[in-house]
LUMVEX-715865 format. One line per 3 residues: number of its first residue (from 1); their letters; for each residue x, y, z of C-alpha. Coordinates in nm, 4 decimals, padded with zeros to 6 digits. Example, Ala and Ser with C-alpha at 12.3 -4.5 7.8 and 13.67 -1.06 7.14 Angstrom:
BEGIN
1	AS	01.2300,-00.4500,00.7800 | 01.3670,-00.1060,00.7140
END
This chain:
BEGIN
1	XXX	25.5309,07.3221,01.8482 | 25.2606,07.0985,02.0310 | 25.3477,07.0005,02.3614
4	XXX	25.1913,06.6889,02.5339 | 25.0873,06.7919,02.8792 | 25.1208,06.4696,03.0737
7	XXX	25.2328,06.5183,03.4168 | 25.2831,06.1655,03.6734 | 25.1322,06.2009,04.0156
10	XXX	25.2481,06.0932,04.3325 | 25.0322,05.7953,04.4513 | 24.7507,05.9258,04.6935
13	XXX	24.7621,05.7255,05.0078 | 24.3916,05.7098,05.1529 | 24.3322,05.7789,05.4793
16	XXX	23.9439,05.7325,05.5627 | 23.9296,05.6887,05.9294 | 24.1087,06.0523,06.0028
19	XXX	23.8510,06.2345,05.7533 | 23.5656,06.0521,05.9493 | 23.7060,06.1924,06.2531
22	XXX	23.7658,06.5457,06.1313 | 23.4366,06.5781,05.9529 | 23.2368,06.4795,06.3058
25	XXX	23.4382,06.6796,06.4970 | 23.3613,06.9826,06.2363 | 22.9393,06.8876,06.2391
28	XXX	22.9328,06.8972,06.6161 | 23.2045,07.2954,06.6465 | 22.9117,07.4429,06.3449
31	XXX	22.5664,07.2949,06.5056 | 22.3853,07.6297,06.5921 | 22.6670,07.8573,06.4284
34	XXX	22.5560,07.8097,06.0644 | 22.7824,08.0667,05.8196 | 22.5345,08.3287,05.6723
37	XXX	22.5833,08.4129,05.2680 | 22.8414,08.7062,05.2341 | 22.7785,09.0177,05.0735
40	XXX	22.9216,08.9663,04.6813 | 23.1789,09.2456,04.6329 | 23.0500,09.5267,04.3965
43	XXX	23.3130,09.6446,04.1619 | 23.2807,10.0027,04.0643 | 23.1435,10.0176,03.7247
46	XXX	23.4104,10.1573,03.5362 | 23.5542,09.7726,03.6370 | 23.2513,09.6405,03.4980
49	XXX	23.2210,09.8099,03.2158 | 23.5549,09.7138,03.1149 | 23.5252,09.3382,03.1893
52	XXX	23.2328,09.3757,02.9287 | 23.4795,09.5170,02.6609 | 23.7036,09.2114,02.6898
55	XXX	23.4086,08.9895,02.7130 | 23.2635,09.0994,02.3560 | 23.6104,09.1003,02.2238
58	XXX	23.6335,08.7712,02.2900 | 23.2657,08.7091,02.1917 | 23.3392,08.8230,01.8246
61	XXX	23.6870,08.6768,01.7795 | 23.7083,08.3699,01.9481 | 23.4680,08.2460,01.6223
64	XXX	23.7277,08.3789,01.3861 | 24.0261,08.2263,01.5327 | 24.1302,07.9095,01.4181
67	XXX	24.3888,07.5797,01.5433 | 24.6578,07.5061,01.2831 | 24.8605,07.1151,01.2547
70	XXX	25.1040,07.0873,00.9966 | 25.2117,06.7292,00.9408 | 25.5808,06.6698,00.7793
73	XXX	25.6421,06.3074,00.6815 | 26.0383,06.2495,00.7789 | 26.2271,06.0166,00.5843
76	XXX	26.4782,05.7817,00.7758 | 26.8213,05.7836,00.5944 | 26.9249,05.5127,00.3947
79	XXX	27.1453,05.2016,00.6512 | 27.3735,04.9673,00.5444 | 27.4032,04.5807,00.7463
82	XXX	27.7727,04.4697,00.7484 | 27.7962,04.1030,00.6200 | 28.1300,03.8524,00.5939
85	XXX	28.3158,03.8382,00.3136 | 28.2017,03.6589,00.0366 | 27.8842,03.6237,00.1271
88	XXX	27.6547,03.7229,-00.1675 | 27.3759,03.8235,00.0667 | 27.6224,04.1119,00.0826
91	XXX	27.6608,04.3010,-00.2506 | 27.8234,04.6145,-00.1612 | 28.1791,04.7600,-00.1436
94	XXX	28.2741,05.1211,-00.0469 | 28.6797,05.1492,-00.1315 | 28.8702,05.3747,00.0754
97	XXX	28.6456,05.3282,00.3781 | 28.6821,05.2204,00.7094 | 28.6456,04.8496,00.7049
100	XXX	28.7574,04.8845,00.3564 | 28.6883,04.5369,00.2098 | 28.4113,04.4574,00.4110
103	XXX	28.0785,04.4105,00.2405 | 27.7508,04.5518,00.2952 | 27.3483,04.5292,00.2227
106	XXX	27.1235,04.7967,00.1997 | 26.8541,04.7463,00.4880 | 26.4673,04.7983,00.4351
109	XXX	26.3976,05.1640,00.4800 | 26.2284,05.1989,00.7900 | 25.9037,05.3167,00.8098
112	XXX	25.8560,05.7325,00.7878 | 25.7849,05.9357,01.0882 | 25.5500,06.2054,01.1210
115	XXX	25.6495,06.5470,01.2804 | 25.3985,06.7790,01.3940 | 25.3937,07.1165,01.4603
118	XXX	25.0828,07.3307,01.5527 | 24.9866,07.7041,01.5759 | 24.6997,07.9394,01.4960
121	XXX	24.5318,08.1124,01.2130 | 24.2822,08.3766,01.2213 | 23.9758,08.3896,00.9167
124	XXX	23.9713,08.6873,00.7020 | 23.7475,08.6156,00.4249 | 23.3959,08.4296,00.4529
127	XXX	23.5004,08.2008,00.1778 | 23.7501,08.0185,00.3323 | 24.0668,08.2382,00.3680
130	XXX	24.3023,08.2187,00.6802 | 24.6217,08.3849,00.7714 | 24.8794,08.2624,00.9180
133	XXX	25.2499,08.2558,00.9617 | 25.4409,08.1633,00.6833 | 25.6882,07.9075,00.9916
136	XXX	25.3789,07.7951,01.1167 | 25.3393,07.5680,00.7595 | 25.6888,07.5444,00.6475
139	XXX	25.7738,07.2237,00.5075 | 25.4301,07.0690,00.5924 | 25.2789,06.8293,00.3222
142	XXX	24.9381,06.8648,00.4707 | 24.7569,07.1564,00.6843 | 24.4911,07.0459,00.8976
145	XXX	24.2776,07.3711,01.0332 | 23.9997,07.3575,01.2642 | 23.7380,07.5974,01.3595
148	XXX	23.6058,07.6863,01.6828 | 23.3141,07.4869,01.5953 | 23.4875,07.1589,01.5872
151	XXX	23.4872,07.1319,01.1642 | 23.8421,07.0264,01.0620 | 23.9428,07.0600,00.6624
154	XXX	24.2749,06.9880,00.5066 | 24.4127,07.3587,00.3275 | 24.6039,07.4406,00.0621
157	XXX	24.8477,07.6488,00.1442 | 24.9841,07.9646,-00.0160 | 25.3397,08.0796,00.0950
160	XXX	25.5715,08.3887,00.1242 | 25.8705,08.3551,00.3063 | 26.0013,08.6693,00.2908
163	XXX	25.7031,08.8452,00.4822 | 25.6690,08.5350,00.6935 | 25.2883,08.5020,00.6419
166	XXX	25.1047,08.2275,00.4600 | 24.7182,08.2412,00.3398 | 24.5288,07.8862,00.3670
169	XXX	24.2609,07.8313,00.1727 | 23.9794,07.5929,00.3099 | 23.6794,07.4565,00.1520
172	XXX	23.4143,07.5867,00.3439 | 23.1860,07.9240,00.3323 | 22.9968,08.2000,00.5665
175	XXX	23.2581,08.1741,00.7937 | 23.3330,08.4054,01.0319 | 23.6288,08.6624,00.9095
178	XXX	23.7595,08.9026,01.1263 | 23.7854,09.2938,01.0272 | 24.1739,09.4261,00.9881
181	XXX	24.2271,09.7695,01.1258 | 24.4499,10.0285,01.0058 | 24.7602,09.9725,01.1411
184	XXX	24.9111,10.2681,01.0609 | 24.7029,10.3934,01.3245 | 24.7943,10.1878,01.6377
187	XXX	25.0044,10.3863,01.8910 | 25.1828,10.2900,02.1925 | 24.9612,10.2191,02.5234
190	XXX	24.6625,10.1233,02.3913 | 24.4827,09.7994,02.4781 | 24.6302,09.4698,02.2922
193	XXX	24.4350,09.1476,02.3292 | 24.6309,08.8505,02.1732 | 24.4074,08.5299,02.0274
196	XXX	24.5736,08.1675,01.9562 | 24.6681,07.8283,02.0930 | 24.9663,07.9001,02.2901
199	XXX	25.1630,07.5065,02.3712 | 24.8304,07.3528,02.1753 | 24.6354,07.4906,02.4517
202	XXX	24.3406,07.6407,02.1786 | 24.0938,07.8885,02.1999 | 24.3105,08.0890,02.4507
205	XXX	24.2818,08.4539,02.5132 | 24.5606,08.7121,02.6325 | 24.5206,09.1305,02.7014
208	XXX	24.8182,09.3281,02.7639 | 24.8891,09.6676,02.5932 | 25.0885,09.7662,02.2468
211	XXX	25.4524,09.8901,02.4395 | 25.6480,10.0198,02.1615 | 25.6160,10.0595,01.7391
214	XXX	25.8546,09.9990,01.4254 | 26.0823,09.7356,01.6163 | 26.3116,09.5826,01.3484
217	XXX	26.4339,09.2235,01.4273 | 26.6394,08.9515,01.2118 | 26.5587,08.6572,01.2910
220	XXX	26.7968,08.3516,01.1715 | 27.0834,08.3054,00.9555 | 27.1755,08.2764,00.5744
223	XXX	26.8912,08.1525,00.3864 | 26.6958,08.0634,00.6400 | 26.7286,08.3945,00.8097
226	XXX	26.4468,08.6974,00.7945 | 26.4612,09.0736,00.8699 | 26.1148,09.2015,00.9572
229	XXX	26.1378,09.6035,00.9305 | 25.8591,09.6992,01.1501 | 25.6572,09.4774,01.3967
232	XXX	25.4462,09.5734,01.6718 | 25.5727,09.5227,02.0195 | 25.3267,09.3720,02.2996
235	XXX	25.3093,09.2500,02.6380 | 25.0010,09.0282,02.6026 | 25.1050,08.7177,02.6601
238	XXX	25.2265,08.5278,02.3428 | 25.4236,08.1566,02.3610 | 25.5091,07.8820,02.1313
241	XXX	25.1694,07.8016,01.9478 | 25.0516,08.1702,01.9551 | 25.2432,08.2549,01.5900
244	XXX	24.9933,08.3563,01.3242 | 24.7237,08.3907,01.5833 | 24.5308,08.7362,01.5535
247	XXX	24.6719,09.0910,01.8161 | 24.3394,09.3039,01.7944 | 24.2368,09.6310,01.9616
250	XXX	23.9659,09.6926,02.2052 | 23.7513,09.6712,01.9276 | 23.8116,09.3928,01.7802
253	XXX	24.0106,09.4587,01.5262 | 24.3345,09.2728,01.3906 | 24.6243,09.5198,01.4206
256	XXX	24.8105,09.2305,01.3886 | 24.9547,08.8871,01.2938 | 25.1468,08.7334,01.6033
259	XXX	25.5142,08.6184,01.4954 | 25.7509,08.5921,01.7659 | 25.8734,08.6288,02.1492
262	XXX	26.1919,08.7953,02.2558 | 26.2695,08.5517,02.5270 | 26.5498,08.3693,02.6772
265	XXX	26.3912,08.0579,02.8027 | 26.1691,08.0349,02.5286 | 25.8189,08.1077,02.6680
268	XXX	25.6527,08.4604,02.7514 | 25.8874,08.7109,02.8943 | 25.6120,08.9873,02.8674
271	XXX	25.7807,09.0641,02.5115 | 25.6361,08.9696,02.2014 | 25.5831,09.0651,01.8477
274	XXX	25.3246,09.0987,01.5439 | 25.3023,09.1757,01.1966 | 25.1205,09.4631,01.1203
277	XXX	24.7789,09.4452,00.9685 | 24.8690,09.6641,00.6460 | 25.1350,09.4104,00.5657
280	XXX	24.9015,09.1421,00.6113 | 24.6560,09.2662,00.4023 | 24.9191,09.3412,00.1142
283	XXX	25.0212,09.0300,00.1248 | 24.6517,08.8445,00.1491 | 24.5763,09.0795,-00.2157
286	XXX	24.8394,08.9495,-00.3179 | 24.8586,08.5705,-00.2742 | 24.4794,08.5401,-00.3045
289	XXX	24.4928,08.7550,-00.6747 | 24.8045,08.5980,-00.8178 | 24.9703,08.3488,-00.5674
292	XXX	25.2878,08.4819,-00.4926 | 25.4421,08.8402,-00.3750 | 25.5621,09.1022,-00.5937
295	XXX	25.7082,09.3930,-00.3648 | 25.8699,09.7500,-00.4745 | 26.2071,09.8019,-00.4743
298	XXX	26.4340,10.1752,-00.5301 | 26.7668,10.0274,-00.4245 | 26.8669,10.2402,-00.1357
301	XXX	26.9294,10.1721,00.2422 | 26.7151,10.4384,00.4453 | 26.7906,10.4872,00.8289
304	XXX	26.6298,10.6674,01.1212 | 26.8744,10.9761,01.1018 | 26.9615,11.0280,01.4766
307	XXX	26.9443,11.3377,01.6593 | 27.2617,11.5215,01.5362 | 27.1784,11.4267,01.1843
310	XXX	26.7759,11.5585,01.2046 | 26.9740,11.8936,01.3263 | 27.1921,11.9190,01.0045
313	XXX	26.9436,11.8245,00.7963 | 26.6612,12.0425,00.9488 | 26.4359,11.7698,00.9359
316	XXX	26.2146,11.6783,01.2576 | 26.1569,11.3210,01.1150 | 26.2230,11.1243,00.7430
319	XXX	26.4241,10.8708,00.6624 | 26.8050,10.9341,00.5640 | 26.9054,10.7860,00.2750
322	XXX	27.2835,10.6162,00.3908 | 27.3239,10.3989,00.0697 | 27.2050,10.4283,-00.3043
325	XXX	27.3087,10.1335,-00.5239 | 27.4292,10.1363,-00.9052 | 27.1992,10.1186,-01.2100
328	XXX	26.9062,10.0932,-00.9860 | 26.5212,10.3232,-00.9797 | 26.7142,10.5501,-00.7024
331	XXX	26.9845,10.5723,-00.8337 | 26.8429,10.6615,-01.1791 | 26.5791,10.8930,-01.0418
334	XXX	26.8502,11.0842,-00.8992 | 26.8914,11.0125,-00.5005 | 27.1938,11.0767,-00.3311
337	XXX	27.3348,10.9616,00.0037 | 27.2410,11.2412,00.2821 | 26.8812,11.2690,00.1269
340	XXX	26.6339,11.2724,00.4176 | 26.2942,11.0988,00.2052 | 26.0142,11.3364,00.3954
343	XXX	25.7203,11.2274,00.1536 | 25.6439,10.9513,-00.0322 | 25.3655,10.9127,-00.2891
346	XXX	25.1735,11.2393,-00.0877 | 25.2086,11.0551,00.2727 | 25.4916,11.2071,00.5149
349	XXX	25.7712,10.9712,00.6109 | 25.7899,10.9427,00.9940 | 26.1063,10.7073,00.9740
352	XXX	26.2409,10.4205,00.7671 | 26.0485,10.1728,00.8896 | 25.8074,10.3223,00.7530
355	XXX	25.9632,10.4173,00.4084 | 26.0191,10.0257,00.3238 | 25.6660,09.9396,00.3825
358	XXX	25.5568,10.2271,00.1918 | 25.8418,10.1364,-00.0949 | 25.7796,09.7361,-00.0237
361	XXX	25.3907,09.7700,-00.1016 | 25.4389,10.0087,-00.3976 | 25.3304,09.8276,-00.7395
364	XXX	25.6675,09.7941,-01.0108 | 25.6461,09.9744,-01.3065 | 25.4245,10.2592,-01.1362
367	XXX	25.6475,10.6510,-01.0953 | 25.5904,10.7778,-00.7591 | 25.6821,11.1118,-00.6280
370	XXX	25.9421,11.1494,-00.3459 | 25.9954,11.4765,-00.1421 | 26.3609,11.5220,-00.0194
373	XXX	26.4765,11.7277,00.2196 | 26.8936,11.8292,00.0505 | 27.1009,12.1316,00.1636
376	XXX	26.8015,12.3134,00.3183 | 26.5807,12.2872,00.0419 | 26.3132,12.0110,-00.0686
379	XXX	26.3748,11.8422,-00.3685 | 26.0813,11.6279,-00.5632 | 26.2269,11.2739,-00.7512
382	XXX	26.0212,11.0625,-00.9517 | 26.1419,10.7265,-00.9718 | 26.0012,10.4437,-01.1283
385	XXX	25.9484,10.1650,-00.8994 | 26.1538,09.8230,-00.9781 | 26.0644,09.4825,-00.8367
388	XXX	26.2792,09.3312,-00.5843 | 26.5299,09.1219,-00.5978 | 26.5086,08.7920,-00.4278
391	XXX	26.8262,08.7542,-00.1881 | 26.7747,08.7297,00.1309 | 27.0291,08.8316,00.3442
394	XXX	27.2925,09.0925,00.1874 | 27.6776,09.0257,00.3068 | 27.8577,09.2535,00.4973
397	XXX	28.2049,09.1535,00.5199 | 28.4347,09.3765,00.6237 | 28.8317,09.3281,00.5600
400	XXX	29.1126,09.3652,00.8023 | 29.3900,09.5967,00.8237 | 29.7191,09.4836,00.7804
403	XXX	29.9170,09.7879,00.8330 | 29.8701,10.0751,01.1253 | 29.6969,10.3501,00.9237
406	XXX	29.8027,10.7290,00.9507 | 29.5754,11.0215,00.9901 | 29.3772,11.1987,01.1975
409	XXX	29.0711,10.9568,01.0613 | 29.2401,10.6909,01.1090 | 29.2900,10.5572,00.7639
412	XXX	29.5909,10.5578,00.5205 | 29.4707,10.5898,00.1751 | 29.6270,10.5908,-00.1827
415	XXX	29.5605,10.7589,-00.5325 | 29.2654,10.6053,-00.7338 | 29.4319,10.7092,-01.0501
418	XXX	29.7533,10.4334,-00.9815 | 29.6335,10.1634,-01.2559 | 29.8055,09.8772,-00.9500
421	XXX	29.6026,10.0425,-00.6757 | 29.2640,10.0503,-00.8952 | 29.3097,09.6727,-01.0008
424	XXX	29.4341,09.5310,-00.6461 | 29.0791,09.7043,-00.4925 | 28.9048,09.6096,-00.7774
427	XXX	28.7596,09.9918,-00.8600 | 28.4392,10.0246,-01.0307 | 28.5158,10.2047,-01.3727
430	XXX	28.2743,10.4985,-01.2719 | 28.5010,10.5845,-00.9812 | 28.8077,10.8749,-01.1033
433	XXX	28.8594,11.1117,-00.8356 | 28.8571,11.0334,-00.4657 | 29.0641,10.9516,-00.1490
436	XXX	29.1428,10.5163,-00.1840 | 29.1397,10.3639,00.1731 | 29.4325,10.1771,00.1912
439	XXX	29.4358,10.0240,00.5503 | 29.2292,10.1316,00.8537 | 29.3485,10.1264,01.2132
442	XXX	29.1739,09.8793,01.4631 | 29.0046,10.1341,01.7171 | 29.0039,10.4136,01.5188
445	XXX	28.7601,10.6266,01.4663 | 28.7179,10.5493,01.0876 | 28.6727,10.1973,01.1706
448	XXX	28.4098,10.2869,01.4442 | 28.2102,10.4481,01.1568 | 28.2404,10.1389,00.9495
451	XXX	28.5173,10.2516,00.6987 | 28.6590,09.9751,00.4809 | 29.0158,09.9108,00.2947
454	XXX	28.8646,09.9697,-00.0890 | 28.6243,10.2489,00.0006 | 28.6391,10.5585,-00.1896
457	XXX	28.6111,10.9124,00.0152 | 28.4244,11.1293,-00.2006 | 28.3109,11.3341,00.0713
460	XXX	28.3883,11.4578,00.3879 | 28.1953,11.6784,00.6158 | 28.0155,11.7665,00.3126
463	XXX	28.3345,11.9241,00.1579 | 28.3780,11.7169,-00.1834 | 28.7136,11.5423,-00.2182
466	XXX	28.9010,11.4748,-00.5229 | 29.2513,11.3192,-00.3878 | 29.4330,11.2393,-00.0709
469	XXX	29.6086,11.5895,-00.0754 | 29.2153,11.7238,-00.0431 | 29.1192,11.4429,00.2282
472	XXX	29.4305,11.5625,00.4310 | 29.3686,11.9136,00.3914 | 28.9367,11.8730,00.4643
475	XXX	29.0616,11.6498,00.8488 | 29.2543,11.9024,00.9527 | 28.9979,12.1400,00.9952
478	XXX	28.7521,11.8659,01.1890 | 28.6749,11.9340,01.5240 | 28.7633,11.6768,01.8219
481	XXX	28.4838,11.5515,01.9505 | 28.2725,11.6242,01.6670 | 28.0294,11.4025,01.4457
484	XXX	28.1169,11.4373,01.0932 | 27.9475,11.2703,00.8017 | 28.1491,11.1022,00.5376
487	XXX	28.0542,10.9423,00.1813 | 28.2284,10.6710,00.0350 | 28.1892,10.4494,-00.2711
490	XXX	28.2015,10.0916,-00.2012 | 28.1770,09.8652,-00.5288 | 27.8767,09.9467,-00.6730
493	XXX	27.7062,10.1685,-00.4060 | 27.7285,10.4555,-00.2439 | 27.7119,10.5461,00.1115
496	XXX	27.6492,10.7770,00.4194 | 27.8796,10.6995,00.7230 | 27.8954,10.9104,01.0566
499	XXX	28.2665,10.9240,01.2084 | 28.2721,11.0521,01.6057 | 28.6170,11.2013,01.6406
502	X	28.7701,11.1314,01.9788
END
C-alpha cells in the first residue's frame, strides 16, 4: 500500500535579533583565522571499486524498474431510510425484523470509492512485458505502470495466483528489459541488491546479501491462503511497496521477484523474501504463450529426509517421498513411501524444494525418468506427468481420541477384516491386511508422529504388518529411544511417518 507522507510541524518562532548577534560575534572570533580546505579522505580502492559495482547496478536497472497503482472501485452497500407508517414515500417491509412493521426506502447509492494500492514491477521483454506480483494487482480494475522516464500506460493484466506473480502487458516498445539469471545458481552470501518503491517512495535502491535458500512459507488462510515452496531469503531492505520489484546480483541480474517480509511490525526487520527467477520465467512462458499456468503434478508429498533418515537410506541428499496418493502418475509409475527421489529428468535432487519446482515446471503428458534410492539400491520410474489439480490448501484434520490407547506405540487398534470396524472408519476397498488404529493416546508417541484413529499400519520399522497380532509382536522388539519409521494408509494415500520412542 501507498502511504501519504504528510508530517505537521511545530510552528517556527523567529528570532532575528539573536542570529544578528551571533553571526557578528562569529565575523569578528574568524577575522584573520580563515578555515583552510581539508584534505578529502581517500578510500582504499578496493572501497572504490566496489562503490562503482553498485553504481552500474543501479545504472542498468534503475531503467528497467517500474512504479505499479492498481485502482479498485469499492461499492458502498445498499441503506435503507426508516419512514412512519403509512407513508407511501416508504415502500418497504422486512417481517420478522427488528422494528418489525416499520417501513423503509431504499436510499441513493452513494457514490463509489476508489482504493489504491501501489508496488513495483520490473521489464522483461522490450515489447512491453512486466512482472510483477500476482497481490500487487489483485482485484484491481485498472493498472496504471510508469517508467522511470515519466511515461505512464494503463496494462492489461495477466494473473496466476497460485505462483503469486502476474505479467502486465503495456503498449509501448524498445524498452528496457532486464536479463534473469539462473537461479538455480544463487548461493548463500553473495551480494543481493533489491529495486522497487518501498511506502510509494519510487526508484529506491537497497544492497544487502542472499542469507539463506529454499525457505518454504504459507502465507494466509483457506482460499486466500498460498504456500510458496522455495523463496530466496535476503537482508536487503524490502517494505510494503517493494513486492514484485526486481532482487538482482552484483551483476545485474534478476535472481529474483520480491514477495514478502517476515516482520512483526510490518516494515523491514532485515528479513525478506523473493521468488526465484526460474519460477518467474516459467511462469512469464507461460502466461505470455497461452495466458494461464499449466504446472506438473505426480501426486506425492516429498520432504527433506532429516539426518537419521539420510543415514538409513544412504542417501547424502534427495527428497523422501512421505506420501503417494491413489490412482495418481506416482502412484501408477510405481513410487512408494520411503523412496528418496535422487534424480529427476537427468538433474540430481538436492532436496524437495527443489523436486516440486522441478515436478511443478515439468510439461503434462511428457514421461520423465526418476532415480530412487530403495533398500540400498537405485531404482529408475518413469511416470507420466499429470496436470495439477487446482485446490489450494489440502485439509489436515486430525480426530481425537476418545479412549486411553494401549501399547507400547501408543495406539489401540482393531482388525480391518471386522465388516463394523471397516464401515465405521470408512476403509478404502484396496485396504485387506493391516493393523486399524482405533484410538491414540494424547502425548504419546504415536500421536507425536502424527498417527490418526482410521490409519492403517502396514508397516513398521520396515517389517510389513498384516494384523494387530504382527503390530504387537514388530513393537516389542523397538528400541527406547529410537526413531522408527512407520507406514500407514490414510483414505486414499499412503504415508511415511517417523515415531521417536521415549
Amino acid at each position: 500500500m501507498q502511504f501519504t507522507r504528510w508530517q505537521k510541524r511545530a510552528p517556527r518562532a523567529v528570532v532575528i535579533p539573536v542570529v544578528f548577534a551571533l553571526g557578528a560575534v562569529a565575523a569578528i572570533g574568524l577575522r584573520g583565522n580563515a578555515v583552510q580546505p581539508s584534505t578529502p579522505v581517500q578510500p582504499p580502492a578496493q572501497a572504490i571499486s566496489m562503490q562503482n559495482s553498485f553504481e552500474q547496478v543501479a545504472d542498468k536497472l534503475r531503467p528497467s524498474v517500474v512504479f505499479i497503482q492498481s485502482r479498485q472501485n469499492v461499492k458502498s452497500p445498499v441503506m435503507f431510510q426508516q419512514g412512519a407508517d403509512g407513508d407511501d414515500g416508504f415502500p418497504f417491509q422486512f417481517p420478522g425484523m427488528p422494528g418489525n412493521g416499520q417501513r423503509f426506502r431504499m436510499m441513493p447509492p452513494a457514490y463509489p470509492h476508489k482504493a489504491v494500492a501501489s508496488g513495483s514491477g520490473v521489464i522483461v521483454r522490450g515489447d512491453g512485458y512486466i512482472v510483477t506480483n500476482d497481490h500487487v494487482v489483485d482485484g484491481a480494475d485498472k493498472v496504471t505502470v510508469r517508467l522511470q522516464d515519466g511515461r505512464e500506460f494503463v496494462g492489461q493484466v495477466h494473473r496466476d495466483f497460485k505462483s503469486d506473480l502476474a505479467l502486465i502487458k503495456i503498449p509501448a516498445s524498445g524498452l528496457p528489459a532486464a536479463e534473469m539469471a539462473d537461479s538455480d545458481k544463487v548461493k548463500i552470501g553473495q551480494w543481493a541488491v533489491a529495486f522497487g518503491s518501498p511506502f510509494g517512495l519510487s526508484d529506491t535502491m537497497t544492497v544487502g546479501v542472499v542469507s539463506s535458500l529454499h525457505r518454504q512459507e504459507e502465507i494466509g488462510q483457506g482460499n486466500d491462503g498460498r504456500f510458496y515452496s522455495s523463496l530466496i531469503q535476503t537482508d536487503a531492505s524490502i517494505n510494503p511497496g517493494n513486492s514484485g520489484g526486481p532482487l538482482v546480483d552484483i551483476y545485474g541480474r534478476i535472481i529474483g521477484i520480491n514477495v514478502a517480509i517476515e516482520s512483526p511490525s510490518g516494515t523491514n526487520a532485515g528479513i525478506g523474501f523473493a521468488i526465484p527467477a526460474n519460477t518467474a520465467k516459467y511462469i512469464v512462458d507461460q502466461l505470455i504463450t497461452k495466458g494461464s499456468v499449466t504446472r506438473g503434478y505426480l501426486g506425492l508429498v516429498p520432504v527433506m529426509p532429516t539426518y537419521d533418515e539420510k543415514q538409513r537410506y544412504g542417501v547424502t541428499e534427495g527428497a523422501l517421498v512421505r506420501v503417494v496418493s491413489d490412482d495418481t502418475p506416482a502412484q501408477r509409475a510405481g513410487f512408494q513411501v520411503g523412496d528418496v527421489i535422487v534424480r529427476y529428468n537427468g538433474k540430481p535432487v538436492t532436496d524437495d524444494a527443489a523436486l516440486r519446482d522441478m515436478v511443478a515446471r515439468s510439461q503434462p503428458g511428457t514421461r520423465v525418468d526418476v532415480v530412487v534410492k530403495r533398500n540400498g539400491s537405485e531404482h529408475t520410474l518413469t511416470p507420466t506427468i499429470g496436470a495439477a489439480p487446482t485446490e489450494k490448501v489440502a485439509d489436515n484434520d486430525s480426530p481425537a481420541a476418545k479412549e486411553t490407547p494401549r501399547g507400547k506405540l501408543g495406539v489401540q487398534v482393531g482388525s480391518v477384516s471386522d465388516p463394523d470396524v471397516r464401515q465405521q472408519f470408512n476403509l478404502n476397498a484396496g485396504v485387506k491386511e493391516g493393523a486399524l488404529v482405533v484410538n491414540v493416546v494424547p502425548g504419546s508417541p504415536a500421536q507425536d508422529a502424527g498417527l490418526q484413529a482410521g490409519d492403517v499400519i502396514i508397516r513398521l520399522n520396515d517389517q510389513p504388518i498384516h494384523d494387530a497380532a504382527r503390530l504387537t509382536e514388530v513393537s516389542k522388539g523397538l528400541k527406547d529411544g529410537s526413531t522408527v519409521p512407520v507406514v500407514v494408509r490414510r483414505g486414499s494415500q499412503t504415508l511415511l511417518l517417523q515415531i521417536n520412542l521415549e
